[in-house]
N, C-alpha and C positions, 0 to 999 in steps of 0.2 A: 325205188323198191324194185327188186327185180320179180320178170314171172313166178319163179320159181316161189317163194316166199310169200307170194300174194294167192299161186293156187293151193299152197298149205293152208294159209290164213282160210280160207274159202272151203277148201273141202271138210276142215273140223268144225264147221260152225254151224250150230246146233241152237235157235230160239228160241223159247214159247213165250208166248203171249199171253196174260191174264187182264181180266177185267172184274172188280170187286172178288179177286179170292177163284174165281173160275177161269178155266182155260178157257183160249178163246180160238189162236191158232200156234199151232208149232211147228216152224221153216225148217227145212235139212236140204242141206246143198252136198251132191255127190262130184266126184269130179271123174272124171272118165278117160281124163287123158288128151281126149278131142275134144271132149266136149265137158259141157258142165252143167248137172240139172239140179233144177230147185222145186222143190216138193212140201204141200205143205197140207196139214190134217187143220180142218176148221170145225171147230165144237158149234153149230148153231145155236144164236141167244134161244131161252126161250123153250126149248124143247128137252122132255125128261131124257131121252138117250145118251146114253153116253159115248155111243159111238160117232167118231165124226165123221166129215165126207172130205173126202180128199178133191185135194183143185192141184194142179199139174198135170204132169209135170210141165214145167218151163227149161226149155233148153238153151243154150247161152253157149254163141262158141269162144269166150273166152273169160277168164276169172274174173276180170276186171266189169262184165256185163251182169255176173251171178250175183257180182256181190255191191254193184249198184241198185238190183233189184231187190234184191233180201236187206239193204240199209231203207231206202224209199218205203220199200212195204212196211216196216218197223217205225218209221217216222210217222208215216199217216195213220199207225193203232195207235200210237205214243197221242196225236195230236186228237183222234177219240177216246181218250181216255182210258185207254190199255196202259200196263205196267210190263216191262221187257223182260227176261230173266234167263 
């Protein structure tokens, strides 16, 4: 697969994460050109707000590091009982 086609794959990829019906968190990967970062809004179990807190950003100088990070962080909700979408 070349770069090129892997940092498309990467920069439109767009997660959330639910658990029973609720969000939980939701990844967005930007690509910069140089660089590449992954940003992600975490809904806390447990608490009435609906606002979430953001954790990032995470910077990656290449697609292929964003989007091993954004597959891994998806695997380990999936493996607590989150739903991917």
């Amino acid at each position: 697969m070349s770069s090129t086609v892997t940092v498309a794959a990467v920069s439109d990829l767009v997660s959330i994460v639910q658990k029973d019906g609720r969000p939980v968190v939701r990844l967005r990967c930007a690509d910069y050109g140089h660089e590449w970062v992954v940003d992600c809004d975490v809904y806390p179990a447990g608490e009435l707000s609906v606002e979430p807190r953001t954790a990032g950003p995470y910077v990656f100088d290449t697609a292929e590091g964003a989007k091993e990070f954004v597959d891994t962080s998806l695997l380990a909700l999936q493996i607590l009982g989150c739903s991917i979408s």
